[in-house]
C-alpha positions as CSV (number, residue, x, y, z in Angstrom):
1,X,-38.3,59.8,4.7
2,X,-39.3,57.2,7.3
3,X,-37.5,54.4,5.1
4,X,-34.3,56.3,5.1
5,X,-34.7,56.8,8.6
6,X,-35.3,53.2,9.1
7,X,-32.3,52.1,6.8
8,X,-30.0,55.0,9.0
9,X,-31.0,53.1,12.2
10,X,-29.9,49.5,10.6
11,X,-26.9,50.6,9.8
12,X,-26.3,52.3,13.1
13,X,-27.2,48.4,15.1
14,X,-25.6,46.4,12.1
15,X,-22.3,48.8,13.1
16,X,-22.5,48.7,16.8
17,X,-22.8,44.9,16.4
18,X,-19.7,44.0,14.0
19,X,-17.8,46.4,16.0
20,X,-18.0,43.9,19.2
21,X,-16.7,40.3,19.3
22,X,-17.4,37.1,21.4
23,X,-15.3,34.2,21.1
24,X,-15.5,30.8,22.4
25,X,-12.0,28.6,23.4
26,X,-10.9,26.2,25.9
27,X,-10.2,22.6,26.1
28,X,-11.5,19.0,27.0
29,X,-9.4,16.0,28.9
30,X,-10.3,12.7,30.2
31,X,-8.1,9.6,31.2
32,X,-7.3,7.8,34.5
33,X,-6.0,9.4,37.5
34,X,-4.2,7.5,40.2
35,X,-3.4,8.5,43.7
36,X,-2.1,6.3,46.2
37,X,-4.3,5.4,49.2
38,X,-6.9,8.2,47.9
39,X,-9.1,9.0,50.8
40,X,-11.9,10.8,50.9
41,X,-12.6,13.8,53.3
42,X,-16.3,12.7,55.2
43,X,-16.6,15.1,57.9
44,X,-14.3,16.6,61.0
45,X,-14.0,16.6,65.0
46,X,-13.5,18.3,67.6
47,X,-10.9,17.2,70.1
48,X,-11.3,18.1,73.7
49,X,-8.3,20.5,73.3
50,X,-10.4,22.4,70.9
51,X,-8.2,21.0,67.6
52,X,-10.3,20.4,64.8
53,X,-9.6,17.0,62.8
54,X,-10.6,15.7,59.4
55,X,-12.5,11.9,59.2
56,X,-11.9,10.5,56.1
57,X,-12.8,7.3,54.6
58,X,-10.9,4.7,52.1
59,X,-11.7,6.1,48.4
60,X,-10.4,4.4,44.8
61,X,-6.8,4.7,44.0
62,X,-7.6,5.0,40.2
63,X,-10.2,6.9,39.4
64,X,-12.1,7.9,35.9
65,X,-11.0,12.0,35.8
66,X,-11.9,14.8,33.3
67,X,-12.2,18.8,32.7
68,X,-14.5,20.4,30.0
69,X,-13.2,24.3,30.5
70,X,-15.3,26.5,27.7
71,X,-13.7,30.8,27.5
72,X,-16.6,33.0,26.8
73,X,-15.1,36.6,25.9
74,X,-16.2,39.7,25.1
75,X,-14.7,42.2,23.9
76,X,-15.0,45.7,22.1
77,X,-13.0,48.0,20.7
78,X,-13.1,52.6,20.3
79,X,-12.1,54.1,17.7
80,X,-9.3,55.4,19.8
81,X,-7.8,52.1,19.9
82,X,-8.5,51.3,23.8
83,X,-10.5,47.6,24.0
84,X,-12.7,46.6,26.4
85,X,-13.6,43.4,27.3
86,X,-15.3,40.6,29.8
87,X,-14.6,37.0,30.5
88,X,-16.7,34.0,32.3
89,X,-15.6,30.2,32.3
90,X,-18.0,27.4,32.2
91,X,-16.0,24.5,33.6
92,X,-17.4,21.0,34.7
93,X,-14.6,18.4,36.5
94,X,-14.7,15.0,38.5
95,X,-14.7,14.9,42.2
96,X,-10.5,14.1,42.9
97,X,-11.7,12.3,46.1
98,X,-14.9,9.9,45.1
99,X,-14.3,9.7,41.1
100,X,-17.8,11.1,40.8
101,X,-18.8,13.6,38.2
102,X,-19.1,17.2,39.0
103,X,-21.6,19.8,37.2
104,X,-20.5,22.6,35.0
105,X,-21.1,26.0,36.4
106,X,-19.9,29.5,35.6
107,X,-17.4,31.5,37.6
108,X,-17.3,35.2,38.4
109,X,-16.5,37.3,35.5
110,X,-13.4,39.5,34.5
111,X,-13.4,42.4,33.1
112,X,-10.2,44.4,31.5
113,X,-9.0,47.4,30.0
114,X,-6.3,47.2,27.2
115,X,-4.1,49.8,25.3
116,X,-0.6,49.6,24.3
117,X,1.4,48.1,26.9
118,X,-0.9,49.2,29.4
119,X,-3.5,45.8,30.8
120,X,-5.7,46.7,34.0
121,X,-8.0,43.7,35.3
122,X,-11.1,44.1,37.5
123,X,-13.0,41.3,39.3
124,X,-12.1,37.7,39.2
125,X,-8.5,38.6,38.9
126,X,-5.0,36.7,38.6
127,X,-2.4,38.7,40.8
128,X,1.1,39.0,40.2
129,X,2.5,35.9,41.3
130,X,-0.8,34.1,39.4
131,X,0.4,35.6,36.2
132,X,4.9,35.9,37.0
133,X,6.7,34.5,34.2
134,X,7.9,30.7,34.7
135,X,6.0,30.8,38.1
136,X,4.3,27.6,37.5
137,X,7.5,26.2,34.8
138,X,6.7,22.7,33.2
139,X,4.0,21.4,35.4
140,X,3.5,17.2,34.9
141,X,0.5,15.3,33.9
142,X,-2.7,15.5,32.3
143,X,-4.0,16.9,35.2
144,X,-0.8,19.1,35.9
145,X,-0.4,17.4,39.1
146,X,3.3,18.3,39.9
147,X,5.1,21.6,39.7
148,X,8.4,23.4,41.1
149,X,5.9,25.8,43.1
150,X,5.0,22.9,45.4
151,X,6.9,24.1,48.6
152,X,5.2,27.6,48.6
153,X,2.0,27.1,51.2
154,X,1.0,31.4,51.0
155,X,-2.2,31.9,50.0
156,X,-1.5,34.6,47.1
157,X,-4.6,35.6,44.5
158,X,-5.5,33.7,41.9
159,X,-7.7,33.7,39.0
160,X,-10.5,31.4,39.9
161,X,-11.8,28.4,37.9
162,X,-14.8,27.4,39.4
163,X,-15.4,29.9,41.9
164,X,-16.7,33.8,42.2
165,X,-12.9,34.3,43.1
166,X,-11.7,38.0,44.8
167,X,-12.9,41.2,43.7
168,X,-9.7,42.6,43.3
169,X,-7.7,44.8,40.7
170,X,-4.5,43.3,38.4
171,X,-2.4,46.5,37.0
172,X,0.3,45.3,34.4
173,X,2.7,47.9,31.7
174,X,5.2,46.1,29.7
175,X,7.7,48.4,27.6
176,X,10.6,46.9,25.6
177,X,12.0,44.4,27.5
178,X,10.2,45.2,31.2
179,X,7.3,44.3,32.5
180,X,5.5,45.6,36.1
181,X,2.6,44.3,37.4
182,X,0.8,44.5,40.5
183,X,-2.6,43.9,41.9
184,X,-4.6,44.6,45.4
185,X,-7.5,42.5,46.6
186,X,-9.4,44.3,49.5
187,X,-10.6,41.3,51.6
188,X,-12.8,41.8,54.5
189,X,-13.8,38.8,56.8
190,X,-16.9,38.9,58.9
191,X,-16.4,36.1,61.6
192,X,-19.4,37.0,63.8
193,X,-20.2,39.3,67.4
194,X,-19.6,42.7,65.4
195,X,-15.9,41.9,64.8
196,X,-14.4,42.7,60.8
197,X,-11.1,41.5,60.0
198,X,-9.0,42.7,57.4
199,X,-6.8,40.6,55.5
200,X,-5.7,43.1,52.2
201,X,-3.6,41.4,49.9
202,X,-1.1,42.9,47.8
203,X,1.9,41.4,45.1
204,X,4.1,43.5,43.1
205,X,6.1,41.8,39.9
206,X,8.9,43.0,37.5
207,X,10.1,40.8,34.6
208,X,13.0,41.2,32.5
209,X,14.0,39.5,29.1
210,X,17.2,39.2,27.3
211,X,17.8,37.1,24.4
212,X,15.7,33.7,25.7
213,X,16.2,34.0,29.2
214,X,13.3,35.6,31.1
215,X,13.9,36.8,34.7
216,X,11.5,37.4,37.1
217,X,11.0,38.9,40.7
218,X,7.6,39.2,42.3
219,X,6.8,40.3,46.6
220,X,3.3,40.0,48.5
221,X,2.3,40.8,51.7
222,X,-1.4,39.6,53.6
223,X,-2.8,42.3,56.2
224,X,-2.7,40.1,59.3
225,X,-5.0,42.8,61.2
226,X,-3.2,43.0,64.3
227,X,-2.7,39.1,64.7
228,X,1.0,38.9,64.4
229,X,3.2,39.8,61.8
230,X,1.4,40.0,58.2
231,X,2.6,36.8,56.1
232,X,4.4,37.5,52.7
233,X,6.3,35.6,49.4
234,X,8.9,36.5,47.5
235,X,9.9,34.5,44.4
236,X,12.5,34.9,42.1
237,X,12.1,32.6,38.7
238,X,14.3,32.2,35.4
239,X,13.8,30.1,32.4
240,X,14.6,30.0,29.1
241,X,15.0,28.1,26.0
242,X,17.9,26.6,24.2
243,X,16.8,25.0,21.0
244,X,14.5,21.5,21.5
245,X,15.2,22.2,25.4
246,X,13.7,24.4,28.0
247,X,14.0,24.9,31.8
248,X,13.0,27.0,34.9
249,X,14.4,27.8,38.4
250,X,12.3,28.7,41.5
251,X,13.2,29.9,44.4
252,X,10.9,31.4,47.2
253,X,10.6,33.1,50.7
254,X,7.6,31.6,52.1
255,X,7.3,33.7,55.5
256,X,3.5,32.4,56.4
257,X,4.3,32.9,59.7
258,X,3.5,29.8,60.8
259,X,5.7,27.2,62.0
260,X,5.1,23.8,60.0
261,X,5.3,25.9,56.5
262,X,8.0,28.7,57.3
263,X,10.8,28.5,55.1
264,X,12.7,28.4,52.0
265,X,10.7,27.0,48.8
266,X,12.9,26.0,45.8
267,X,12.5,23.8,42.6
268,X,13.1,23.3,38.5
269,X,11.7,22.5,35.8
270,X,12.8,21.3,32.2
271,X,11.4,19.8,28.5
272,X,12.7,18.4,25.8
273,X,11.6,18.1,22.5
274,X,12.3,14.3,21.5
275,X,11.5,14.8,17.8
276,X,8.3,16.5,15.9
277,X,5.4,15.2,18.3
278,X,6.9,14.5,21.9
279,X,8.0,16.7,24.3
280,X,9.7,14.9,28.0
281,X,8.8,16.5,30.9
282,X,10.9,16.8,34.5
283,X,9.2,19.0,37.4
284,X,10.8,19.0,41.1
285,X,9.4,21.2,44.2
286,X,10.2,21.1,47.6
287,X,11.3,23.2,50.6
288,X,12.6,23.5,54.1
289,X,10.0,23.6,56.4
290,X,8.1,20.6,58.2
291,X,5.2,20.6,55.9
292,X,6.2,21.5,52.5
293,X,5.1,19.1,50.0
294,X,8.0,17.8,48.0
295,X,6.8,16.6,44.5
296,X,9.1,15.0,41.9
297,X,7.7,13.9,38.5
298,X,8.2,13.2,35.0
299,X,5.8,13.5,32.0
300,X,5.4,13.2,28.2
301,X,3.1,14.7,25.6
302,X,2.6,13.2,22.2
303,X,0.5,15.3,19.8
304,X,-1.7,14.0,17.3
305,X,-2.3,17.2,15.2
306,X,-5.0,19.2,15.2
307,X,-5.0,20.6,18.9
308,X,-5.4,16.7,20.1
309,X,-2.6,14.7,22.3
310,X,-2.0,12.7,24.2
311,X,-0.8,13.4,28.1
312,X,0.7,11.6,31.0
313,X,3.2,11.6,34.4
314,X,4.5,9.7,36.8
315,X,5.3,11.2,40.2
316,X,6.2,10.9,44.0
317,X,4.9,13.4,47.1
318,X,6.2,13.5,50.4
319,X,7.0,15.9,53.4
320,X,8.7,15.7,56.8
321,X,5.7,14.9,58.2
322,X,4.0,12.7,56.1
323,X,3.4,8.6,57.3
324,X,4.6,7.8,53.9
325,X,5.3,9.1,50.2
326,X,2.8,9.0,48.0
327,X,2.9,7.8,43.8
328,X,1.0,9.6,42.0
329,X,0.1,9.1,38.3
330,X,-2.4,9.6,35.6
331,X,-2.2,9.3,31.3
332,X,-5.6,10.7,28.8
333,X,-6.2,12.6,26.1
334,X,-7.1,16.2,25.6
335,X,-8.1,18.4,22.7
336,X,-7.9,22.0,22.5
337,X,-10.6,24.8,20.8
């Protein structure tokens, strides 16, 4: 009796343990980075009108850069056909200012719930503008230096790399054609003297797609808490494909409520597929406000088979108020798992 007792309870864990997955992805990149008069952020001060102002100190134009980014997921499935399941990243990357290497450390997990159309994301979140179709288009260089997004300066919630990242919720149904999504990340601030400060954030998406163009709306609004009007984005992307080419449009309401990056963001986007193993590259951003960074760029990826290629750009940034524009470049390899 107790060895068929034994042999139930076996089966019972050897069940319960093929039932659940864990997979391992990601990818690895190193090459040379070059920035133009890199500088390197070494402290800040304090002007005697109360302005607080970076020192920075002369760093290497062309530096040695790399990611390693390693997926760990989780996930499980009922017998009802809902899964369940939990992500961390491990990622390690070099310093952009010095060129020094950075360790590897895990960021805050993820945790979703999955069935049918139906997606619902708890934790280290992406929000709706983080995950909008063609939000980020065809973004240049091995580092993905340059994209259209580049005028937008609102500070919208994103799926965090490196860092614990908001403890927010991501809701998203897609039926047919449509898809909604939405998320809403309670922030509280705690500055000091008894004072909170609230600064809630919440996005709201729809998507629609007919024949192989995709269209895209997405609106968010940050809880000021009673320091003005509450700052907000709206964005309205398309892109689609037509054979060996692709290409994207952005355009955005960045209402930040603040003078130097107020404005109109807009930009495109566009690859081509120069025969079986390159793909051409062409990403411009900008917009009308003082301090919107304008990037233009172009790129190429070659790929050697087997999840390897290899990956490079050439680009310019500038703004109104910048002393000067700024070339930007960098060329590597990366491999994917």
């Amino acid at each position: 009796m107790k060895k068929v007792l034994f042999a139930s309870t076996a089966l019972i864990a050897t069940a319960s343990v093929a039932a659940a997955e864990v997979n391992f992805s990601g990818y690895g990149r190193f090459g040379i980075g070059y920035v133009e008069d890199r500088v390197n952020v070494t402290g800040a001060t304090t002007t005697a009108s109360g302005a607080i102002v970076p020192t920075t100190a002369d760093s290497d134009d062309a530096i040695l850069v790399s990611r390693f980014r390693l997926n760990i997921d989780a996930n499980v499935e009922t017998d009802g056909g809902v899964e369940f399941s939990g992500r961390v990243r491990l990622q390690a990357d070099e310093d952009s200012s010095t060129g020094e290497a950075n360790s590897a450390g895990l960021n805050g997990a993820r945790f979703s719930v999955i069935y049918g159309g139906l997606r619902v994301d708890a934790g280290n979140v992406a929000g709706a503008f983080d995950n909008l179709a063609n939000y980020y288009g065809n973004e240049v260089g091995l580092e993905l230096f340059a994209g259209q997004y580049s005028g937008v300066n609102y500070n919208f919630l994103a799926y965090s790399s490196t860092g614990s990242g908001a403890n927010a919720v991501f809701f998203q149904y897609a039926v047919g054609d449509f898809a909604f999504g939405a998320s809403y990340d309670q922030r509280t601030f705690f500055p000091g003297g008894g004072v909170t400060t609230d600064a809630d954030r919440w996005d709201v998406s729809a998507t629609y797609t007919f024949n192989n163009i995709t269209a895209a709306v997405a609106y968010g609004q940050t809880d000021a808490s009673g320091a003005g009007s509450d700052p907000s984005l709206t964005v309205l992307t398309l892109g689609g494909e037509w054979g060996d080419f692709g290409g994207t449009l952005f355009v955005a309401d960045d209402a930040t409520e603040v003078t130097a990056t107020d404005g109109t963001a807009w930009g495109l986007s566009a690859s081509y597929n120069l025969g079986a193993a390159t793909t051409l590259l062409f990403t411009y951003g900008d917009g009308n406000a003082d301090a919107d960074l304008q990037q233009v760029a172009i790129g190429a990826i070659y790929d050697l088979g087997g999840g390897a290629s290899l990956r490079g750009g050439l680009g310019v940034n500038d703004c109104d108020v910048c002393s000067d524009s700024t070339m930007v470049a960098d060329f590597g390899a990366q491999f994917n798992f």
